[in-house]
PDB file with SEQRES, HELIX, SHEET and CRYST1 records, atoms N, CA, C and O in Angstrom:
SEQRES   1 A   73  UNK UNK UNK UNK UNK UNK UNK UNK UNK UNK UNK UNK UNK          
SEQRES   2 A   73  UNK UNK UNK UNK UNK UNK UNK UNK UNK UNK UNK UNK UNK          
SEQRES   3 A   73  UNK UNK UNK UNK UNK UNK UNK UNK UNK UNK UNK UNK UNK          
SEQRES   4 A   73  UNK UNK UNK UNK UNK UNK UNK UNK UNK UNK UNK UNK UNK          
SEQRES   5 A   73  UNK UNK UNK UNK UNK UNK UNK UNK UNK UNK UNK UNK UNK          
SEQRES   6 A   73  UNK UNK UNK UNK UNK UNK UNK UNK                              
HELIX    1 AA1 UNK A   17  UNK A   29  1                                  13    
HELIX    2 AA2 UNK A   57  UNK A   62  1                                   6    
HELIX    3 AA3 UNK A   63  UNK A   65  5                                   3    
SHEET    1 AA1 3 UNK A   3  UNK A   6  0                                        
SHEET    2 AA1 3 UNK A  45  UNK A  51 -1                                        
SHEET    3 AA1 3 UNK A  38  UNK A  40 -1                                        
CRYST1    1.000    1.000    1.000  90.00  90.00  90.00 P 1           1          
ATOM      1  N   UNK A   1      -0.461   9.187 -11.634  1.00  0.00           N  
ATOM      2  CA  UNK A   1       0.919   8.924 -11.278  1.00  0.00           C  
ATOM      3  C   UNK A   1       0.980   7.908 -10.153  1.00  0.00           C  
ATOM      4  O   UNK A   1       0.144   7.896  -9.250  1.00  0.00           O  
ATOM      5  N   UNK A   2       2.022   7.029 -10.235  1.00  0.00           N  
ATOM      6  CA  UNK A   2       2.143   6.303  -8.848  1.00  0.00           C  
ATOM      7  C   UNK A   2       2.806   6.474  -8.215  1.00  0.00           C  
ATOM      8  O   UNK A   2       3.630   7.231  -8.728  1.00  0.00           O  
ATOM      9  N   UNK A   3       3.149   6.148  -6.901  1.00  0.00           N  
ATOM     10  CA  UNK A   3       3.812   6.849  -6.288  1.00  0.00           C  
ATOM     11  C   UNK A   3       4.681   5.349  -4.993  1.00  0.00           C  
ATOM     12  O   UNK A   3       4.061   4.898  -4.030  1.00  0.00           O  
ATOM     13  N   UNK A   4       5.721   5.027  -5.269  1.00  0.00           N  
ATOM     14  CA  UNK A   4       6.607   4.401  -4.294  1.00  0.00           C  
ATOM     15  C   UNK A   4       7.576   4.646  -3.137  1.00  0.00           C  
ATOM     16  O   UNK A   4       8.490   5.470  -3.142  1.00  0.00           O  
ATOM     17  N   UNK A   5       7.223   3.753  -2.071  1.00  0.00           N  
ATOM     18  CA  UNK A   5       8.070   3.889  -1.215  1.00  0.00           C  
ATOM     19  C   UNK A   5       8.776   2.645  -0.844  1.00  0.00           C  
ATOM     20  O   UNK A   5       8.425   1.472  -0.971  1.00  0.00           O  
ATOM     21  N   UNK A   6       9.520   3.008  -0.506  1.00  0.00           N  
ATOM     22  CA  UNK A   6      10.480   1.625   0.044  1.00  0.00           C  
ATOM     23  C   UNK A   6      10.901   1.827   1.220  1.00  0.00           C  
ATOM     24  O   UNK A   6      11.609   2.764   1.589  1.00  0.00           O  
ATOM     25  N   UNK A   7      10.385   0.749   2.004  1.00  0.00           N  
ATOM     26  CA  UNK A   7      10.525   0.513   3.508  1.00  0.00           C  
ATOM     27  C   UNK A   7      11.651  -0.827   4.205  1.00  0.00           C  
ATOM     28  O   UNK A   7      12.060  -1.925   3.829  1.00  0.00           O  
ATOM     29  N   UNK A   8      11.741  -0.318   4.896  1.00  0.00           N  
ATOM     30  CA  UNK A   8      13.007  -1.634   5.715  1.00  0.00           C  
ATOM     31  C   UNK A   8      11.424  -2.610   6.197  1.00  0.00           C  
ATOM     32  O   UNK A   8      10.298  -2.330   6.608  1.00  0.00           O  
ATOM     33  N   UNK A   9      12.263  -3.948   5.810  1.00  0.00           N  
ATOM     34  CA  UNK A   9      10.958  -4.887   5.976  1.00  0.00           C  
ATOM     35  C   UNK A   9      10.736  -4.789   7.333  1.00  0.00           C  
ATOM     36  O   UNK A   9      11.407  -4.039   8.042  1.00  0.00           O  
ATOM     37  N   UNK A  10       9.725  -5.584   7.807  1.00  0.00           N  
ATOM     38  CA  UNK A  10       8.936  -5.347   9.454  1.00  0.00           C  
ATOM     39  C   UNK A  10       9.440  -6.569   9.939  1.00  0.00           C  
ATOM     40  O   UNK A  10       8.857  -7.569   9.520  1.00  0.00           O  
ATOM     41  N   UNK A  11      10.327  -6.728  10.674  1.00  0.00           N  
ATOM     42  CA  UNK A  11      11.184  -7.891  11.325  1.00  0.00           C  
ATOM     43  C   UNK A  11      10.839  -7.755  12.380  1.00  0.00           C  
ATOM     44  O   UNK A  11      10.870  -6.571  12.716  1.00  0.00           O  
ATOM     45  N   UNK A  12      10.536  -8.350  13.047  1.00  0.00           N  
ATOM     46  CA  UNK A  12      10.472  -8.561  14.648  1.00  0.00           C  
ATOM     47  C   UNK A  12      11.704  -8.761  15.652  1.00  0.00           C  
ATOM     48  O   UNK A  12      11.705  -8.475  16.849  1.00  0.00           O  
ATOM     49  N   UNK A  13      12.469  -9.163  15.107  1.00  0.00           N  
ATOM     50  CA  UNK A  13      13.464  -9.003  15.541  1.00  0.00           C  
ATOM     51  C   UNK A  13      14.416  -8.172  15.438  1.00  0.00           C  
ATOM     52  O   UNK A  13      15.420  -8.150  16.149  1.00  0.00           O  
ATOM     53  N   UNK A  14      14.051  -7.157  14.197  1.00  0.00           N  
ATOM     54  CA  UNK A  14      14.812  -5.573  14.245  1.00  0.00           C  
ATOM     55  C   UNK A  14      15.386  -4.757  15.491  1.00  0.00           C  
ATOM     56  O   UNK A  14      15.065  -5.212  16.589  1.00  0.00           O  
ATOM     57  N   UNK A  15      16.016  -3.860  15.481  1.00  0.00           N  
ATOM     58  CA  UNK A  15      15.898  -3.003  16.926  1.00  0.00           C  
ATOM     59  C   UNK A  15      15.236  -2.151  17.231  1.00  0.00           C  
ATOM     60  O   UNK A  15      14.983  -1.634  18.320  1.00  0.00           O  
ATOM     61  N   UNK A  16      14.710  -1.853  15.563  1.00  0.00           N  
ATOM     62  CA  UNK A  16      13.882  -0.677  15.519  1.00  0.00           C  
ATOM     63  C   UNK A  16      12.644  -1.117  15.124  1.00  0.00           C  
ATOM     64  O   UNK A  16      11.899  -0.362  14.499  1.00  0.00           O  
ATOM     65  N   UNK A  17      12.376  -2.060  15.361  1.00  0.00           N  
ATOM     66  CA  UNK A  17      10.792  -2.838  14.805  1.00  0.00           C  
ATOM     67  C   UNK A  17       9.617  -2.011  14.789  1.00  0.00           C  
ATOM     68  O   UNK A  17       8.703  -1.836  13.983  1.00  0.00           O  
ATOM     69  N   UNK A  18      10.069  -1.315  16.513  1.00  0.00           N  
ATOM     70  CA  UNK A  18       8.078  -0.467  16.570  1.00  0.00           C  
ATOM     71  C   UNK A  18       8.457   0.560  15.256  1.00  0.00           C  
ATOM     72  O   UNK A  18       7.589   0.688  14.393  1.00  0.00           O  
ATOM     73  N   UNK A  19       9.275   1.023  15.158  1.00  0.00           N  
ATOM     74  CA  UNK A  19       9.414   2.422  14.360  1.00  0.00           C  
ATOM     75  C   UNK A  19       9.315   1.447  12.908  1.00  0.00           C  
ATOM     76  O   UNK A  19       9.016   2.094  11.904  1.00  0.00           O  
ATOM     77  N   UNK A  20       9.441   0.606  12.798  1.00  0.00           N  
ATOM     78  CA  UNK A  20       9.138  -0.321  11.210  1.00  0.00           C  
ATOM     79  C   UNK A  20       7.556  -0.277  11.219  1.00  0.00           C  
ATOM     80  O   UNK A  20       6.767   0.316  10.484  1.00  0.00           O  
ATOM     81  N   UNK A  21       7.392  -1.012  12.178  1.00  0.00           N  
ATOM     82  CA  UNK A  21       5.630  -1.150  12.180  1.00  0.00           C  
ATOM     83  C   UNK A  21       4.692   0.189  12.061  1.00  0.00           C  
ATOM     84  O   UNK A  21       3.588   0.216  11.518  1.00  0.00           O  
ATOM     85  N   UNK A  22       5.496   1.517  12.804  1.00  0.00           N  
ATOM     86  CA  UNK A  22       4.076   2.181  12.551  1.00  0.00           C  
ATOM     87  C   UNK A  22       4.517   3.040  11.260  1.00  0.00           C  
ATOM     88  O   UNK A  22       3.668   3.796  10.789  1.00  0.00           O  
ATOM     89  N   UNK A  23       5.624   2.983  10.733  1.00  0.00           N  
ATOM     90  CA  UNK A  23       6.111   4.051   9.364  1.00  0.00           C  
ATOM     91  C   UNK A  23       5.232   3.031   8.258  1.00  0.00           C  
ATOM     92  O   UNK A  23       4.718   3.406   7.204  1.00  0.00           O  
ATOM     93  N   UNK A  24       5.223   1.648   8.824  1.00  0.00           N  
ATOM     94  CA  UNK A  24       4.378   0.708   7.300  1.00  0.00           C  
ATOM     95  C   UNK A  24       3.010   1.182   7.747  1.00  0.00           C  
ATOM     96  O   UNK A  24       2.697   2.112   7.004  1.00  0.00           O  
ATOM     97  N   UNK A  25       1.952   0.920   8.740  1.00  0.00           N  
ATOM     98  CA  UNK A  25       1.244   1.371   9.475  1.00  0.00           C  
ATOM     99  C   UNK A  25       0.593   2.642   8.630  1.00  0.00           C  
ATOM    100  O   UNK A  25      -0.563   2.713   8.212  1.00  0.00           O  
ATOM    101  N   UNK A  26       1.718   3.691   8.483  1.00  0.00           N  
ATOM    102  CA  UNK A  26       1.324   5.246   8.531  1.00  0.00           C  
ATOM    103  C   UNK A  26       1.017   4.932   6.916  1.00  0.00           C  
ATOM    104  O   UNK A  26      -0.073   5.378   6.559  1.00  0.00           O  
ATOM    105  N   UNK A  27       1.986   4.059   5.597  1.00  0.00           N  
ATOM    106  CA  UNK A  27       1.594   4.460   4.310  1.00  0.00           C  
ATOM    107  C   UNK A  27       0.467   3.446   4.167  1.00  0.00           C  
ATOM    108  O   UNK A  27      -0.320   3.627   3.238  1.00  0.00           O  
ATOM    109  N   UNK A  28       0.295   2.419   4.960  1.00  0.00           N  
ATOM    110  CA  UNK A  28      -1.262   1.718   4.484  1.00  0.00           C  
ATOM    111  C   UNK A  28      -2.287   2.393   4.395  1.00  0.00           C  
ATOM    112  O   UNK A  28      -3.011   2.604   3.422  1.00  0.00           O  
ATOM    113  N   UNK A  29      -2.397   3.031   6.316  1.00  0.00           N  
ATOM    114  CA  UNK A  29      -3.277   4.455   6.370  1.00  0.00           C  
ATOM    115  C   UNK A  29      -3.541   5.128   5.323  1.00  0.00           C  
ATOM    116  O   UNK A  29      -4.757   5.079   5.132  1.00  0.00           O  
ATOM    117  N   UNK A  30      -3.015   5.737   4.542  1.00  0.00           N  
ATOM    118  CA  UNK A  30      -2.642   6.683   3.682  1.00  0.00           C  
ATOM    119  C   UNK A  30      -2.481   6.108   2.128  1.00  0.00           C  
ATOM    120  O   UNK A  30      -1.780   6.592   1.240  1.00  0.00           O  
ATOM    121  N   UNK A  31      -3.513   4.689   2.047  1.00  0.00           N  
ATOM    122  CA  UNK A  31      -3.495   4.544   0.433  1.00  0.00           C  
ATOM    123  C   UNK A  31      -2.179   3.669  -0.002  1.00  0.00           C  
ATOM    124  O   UNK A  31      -2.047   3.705  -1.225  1.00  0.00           O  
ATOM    125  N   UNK A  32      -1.658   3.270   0.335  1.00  0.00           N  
ATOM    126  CA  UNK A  32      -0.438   2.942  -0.129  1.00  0.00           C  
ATOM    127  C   UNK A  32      -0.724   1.296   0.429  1.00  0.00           C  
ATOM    128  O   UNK A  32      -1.090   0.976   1.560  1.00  0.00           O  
ATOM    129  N   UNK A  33      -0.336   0.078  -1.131  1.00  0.00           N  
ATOM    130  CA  UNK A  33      -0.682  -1.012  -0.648  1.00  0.00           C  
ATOM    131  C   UNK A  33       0.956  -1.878  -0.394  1.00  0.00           C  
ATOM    132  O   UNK A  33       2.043  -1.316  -0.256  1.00  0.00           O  
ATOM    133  N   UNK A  34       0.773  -2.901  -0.392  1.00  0.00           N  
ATOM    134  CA  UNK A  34       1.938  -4.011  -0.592  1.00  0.00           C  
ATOM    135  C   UNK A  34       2.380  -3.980  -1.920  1.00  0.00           C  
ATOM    136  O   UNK A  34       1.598  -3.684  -2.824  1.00  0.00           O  
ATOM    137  N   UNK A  35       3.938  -4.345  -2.200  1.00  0.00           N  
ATOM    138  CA  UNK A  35       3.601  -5.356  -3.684  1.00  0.00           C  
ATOM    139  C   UNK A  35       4.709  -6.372  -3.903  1.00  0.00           C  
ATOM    140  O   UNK A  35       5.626  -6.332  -3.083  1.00  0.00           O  
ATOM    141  N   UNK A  36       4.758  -7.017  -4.594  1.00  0.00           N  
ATOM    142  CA  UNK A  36       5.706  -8.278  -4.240  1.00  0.00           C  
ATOM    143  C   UNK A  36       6.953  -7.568  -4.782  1.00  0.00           C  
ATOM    144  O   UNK A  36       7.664  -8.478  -5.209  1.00  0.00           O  
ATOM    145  N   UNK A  37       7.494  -6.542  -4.952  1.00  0.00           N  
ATOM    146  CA  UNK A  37       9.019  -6.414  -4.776  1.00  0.00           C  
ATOM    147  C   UNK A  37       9.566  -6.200  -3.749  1.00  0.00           C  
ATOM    148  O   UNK A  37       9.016  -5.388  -3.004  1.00  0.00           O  
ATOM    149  N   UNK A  38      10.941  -6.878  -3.273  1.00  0.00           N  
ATOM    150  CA  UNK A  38      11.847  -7.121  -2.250  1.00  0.00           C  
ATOM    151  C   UNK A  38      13.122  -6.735  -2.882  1.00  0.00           C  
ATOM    152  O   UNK A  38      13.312  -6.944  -4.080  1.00  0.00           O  
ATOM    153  N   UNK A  39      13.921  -6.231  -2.195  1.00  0.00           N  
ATOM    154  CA  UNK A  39      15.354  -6.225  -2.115  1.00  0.00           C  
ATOM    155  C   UNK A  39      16.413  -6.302  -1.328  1.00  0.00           C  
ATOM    156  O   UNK A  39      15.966  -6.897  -0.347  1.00  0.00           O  
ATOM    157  N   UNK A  40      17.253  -6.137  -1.176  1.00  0.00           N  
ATOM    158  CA  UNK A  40      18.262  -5.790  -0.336  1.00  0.00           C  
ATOM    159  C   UNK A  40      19.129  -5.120  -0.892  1.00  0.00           C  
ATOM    160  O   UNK A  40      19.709  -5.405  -1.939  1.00  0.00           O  
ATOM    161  N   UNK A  41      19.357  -3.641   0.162  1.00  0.00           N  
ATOM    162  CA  UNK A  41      20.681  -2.841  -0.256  1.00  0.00           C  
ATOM    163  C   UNK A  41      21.641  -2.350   1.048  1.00  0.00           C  
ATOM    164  O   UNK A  41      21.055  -1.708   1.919  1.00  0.00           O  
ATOM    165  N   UNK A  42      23.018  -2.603   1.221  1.00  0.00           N  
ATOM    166  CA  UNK A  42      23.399  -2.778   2.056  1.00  0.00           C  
ATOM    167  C   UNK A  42      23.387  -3.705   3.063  1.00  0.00           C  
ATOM    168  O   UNK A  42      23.953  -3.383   4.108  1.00  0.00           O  
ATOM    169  N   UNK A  43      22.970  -4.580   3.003  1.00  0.00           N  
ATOM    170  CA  UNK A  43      22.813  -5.884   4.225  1.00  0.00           C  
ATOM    171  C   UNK A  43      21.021  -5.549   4.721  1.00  0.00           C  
ATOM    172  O   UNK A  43      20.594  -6.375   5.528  1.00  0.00           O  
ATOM    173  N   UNK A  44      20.517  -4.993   4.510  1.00  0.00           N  
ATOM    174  CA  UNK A  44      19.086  -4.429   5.002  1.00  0.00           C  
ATOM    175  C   UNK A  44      17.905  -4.477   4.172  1.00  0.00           C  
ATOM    176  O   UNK A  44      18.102  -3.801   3.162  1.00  0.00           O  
ATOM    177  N   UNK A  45      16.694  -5.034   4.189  1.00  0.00           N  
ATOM    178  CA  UNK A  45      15.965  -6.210   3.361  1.00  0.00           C  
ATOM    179  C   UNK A  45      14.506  -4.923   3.278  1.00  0.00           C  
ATOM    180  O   UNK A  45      13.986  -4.452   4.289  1.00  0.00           O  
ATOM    181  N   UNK A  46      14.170  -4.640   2.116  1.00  0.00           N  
ATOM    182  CA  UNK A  46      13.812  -3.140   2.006  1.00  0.00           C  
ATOM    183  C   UNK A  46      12.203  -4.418   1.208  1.00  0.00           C  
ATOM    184  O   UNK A  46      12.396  -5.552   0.771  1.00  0.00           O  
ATOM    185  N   UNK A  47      11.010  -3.798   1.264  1.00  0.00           N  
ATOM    186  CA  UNK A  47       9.596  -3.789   0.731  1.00  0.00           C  
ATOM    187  C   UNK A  47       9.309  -2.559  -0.214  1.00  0.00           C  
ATOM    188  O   UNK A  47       9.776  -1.469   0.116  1.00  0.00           O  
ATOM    189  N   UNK A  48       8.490  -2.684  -1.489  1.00  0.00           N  
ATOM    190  CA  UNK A  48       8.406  -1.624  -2.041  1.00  0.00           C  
ATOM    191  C   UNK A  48       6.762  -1.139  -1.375  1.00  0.00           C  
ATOM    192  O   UNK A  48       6.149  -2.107  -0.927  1.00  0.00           O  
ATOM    193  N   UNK A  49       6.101   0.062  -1.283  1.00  0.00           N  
ATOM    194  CA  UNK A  49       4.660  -0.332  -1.030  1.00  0.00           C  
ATOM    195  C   UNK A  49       4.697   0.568  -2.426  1.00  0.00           C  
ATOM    196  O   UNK A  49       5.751   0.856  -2.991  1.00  0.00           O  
ATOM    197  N   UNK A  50       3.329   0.983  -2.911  1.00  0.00           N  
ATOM    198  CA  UNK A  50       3.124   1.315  -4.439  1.00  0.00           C  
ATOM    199  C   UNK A  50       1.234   2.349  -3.750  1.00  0.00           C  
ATOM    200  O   UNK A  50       0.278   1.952  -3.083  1.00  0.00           O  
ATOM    201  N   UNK A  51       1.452   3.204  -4.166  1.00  0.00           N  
ATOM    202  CA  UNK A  51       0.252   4.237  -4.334  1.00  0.00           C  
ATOM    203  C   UNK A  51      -0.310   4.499  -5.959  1.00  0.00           C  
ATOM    204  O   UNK A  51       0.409   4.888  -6.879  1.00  0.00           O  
ATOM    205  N   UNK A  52      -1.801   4.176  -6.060  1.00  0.00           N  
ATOM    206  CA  UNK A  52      -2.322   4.698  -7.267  1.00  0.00           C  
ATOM    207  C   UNK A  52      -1.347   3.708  -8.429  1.00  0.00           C  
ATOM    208  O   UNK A  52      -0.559   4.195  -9.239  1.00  0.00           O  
ATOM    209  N   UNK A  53      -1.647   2.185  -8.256  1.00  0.00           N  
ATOM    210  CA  UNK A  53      -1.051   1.628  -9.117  1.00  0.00           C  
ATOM    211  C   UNK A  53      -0.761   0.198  -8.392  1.00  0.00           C  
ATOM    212  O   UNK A  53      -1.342  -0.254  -7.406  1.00  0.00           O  
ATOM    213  N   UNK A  54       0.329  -0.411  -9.172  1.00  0.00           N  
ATOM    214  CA  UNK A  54       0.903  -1.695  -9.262  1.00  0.00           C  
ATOM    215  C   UNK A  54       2.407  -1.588  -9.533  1.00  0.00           C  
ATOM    216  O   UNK A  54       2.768  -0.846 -10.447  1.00  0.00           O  
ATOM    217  N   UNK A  55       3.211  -2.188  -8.899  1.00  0.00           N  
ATOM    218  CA  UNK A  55       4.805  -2.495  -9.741  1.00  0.00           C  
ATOM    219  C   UNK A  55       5.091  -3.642  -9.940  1.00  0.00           C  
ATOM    220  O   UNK A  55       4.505  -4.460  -9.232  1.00  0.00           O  
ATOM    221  N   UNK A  56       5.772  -3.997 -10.637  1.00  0.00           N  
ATOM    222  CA  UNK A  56       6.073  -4.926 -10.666  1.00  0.00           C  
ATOM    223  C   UNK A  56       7.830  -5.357 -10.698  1.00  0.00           C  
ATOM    224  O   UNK A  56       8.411  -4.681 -11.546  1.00  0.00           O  
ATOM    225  N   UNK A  57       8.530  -6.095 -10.133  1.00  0.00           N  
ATOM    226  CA  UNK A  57       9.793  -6.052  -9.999  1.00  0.00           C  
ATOM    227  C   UNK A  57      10.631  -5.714 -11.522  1.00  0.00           C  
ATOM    228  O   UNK A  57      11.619  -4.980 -11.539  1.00  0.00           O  
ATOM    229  N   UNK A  58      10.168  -6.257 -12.561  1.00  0.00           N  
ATOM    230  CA  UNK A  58      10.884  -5.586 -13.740  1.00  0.00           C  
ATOM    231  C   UNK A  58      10.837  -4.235 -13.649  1.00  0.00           C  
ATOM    232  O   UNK A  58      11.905  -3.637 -13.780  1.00  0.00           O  
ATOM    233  N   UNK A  59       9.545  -3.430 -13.396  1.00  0.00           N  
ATOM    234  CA  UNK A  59       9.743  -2.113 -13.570  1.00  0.00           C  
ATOM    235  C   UNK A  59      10.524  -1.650 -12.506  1.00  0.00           C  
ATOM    236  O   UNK A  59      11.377  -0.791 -12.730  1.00  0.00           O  
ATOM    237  N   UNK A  60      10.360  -2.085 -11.406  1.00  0.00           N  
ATOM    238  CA  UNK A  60      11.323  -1.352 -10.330  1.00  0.00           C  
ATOM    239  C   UNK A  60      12.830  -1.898 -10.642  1.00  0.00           C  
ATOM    240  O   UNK A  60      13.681  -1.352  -9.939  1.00  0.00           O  
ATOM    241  N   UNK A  61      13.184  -2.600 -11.304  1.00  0.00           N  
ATOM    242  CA  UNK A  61      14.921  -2.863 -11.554  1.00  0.00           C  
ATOM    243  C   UNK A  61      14.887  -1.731 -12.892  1.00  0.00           C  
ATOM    244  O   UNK A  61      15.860  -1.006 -13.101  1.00  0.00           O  
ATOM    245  N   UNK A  62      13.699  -1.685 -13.720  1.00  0.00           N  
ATOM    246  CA  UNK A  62      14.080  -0.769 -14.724  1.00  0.00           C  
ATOM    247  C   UNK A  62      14.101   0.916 -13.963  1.00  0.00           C  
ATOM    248  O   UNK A  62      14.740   1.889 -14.364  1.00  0.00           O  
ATOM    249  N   UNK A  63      13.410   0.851 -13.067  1.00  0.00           N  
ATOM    250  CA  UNK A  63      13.591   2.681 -12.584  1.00  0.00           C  
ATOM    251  C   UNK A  63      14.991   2.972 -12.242  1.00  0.00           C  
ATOM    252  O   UNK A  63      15.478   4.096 -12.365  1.00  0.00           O  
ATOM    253  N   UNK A  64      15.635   1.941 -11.809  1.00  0.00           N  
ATOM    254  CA  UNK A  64      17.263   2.858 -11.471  1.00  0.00           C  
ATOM    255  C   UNK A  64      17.904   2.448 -12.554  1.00  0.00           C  
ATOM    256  O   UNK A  64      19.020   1.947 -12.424  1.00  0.00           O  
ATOM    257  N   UNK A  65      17.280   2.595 -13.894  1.00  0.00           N  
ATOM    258  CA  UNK A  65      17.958   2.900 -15.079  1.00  0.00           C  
ATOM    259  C   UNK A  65      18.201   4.645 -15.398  1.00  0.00           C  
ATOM    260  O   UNK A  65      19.117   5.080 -16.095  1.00  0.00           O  
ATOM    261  N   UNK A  66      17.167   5.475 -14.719  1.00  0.00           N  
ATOM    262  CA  UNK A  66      17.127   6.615 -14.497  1.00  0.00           C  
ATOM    263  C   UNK A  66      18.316   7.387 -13.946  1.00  0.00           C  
ATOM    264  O   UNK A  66      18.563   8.540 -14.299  1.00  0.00           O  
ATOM    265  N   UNK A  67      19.087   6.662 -13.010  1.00  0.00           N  
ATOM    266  CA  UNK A  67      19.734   7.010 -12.749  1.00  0.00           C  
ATOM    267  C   UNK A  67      21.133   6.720 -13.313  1.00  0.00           C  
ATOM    268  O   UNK A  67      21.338   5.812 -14.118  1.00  0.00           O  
ATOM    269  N   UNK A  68      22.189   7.634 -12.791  1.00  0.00           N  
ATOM    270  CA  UNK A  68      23.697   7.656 -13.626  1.00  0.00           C  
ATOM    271  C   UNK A  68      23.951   6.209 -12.129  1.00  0.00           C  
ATOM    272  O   UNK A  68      23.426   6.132 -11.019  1.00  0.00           O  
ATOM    273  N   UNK A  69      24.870   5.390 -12.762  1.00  0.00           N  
ATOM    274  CA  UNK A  69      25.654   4.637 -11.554  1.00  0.00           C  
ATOM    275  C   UNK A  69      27.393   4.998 -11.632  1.00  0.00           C  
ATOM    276  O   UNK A  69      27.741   5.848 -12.451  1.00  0.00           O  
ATOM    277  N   UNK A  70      28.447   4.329 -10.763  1.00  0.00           N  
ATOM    278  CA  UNK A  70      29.321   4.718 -10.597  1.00  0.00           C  
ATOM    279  C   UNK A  70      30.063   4.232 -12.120  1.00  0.00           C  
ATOM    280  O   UNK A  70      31.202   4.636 -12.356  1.00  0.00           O  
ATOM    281  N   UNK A  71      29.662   3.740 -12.675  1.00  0.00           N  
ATOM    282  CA  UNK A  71      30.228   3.549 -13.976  1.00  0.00           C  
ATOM    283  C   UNK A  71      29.969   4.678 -15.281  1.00  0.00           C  
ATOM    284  O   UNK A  71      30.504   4.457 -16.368  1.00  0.00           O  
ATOM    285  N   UNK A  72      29.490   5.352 -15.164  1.00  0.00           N  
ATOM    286  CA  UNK A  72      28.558   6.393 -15.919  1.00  0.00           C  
ATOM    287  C   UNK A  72      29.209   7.761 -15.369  1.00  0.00           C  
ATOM    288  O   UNK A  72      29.124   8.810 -16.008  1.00  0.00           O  
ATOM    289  N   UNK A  73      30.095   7.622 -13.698  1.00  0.00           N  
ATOM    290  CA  UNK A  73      30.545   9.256 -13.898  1.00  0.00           C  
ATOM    291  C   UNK A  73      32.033   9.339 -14.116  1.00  0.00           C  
ATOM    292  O   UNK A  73      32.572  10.432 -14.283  1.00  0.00           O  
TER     293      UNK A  73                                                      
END                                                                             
């Protein structure tokens, strides 16, 4: 299984930067690599990292097919 997280990117100029750096920090530690998907939701610029695997941005636009959106309730 793989396993994703999505993190607020590591800006340096954030307010909360140290707390960016060591939460990315903590899933590298812990197996979890980079992968080239990016987004933004809400004005806030999010990294996917990926455990036990690879993503790739098609599949991550296809996972919130899983979900219902506001058109669907």
């Amino acid at each position: 299984n793989r396993f994703i997280a999505d993190l607020e990117l590591d800006i340096p100029t954030a307010e909360n930067e140290s707390q960016r750096h060591l939460r990315r920090a903590f899933y590298l530690r812990n197996g979890y690599t980079p992968s080239e998907v990016r987004y933004i939701w809400q004005g806030e610029q999010y990294e996917i990292l990926v455990s036990s695997g690879t993503i790739t941005n098609t599949e991550f636009e296809n996972f919130w097919d899983h979900f219902p959106n506001d058109e669907d309730r």
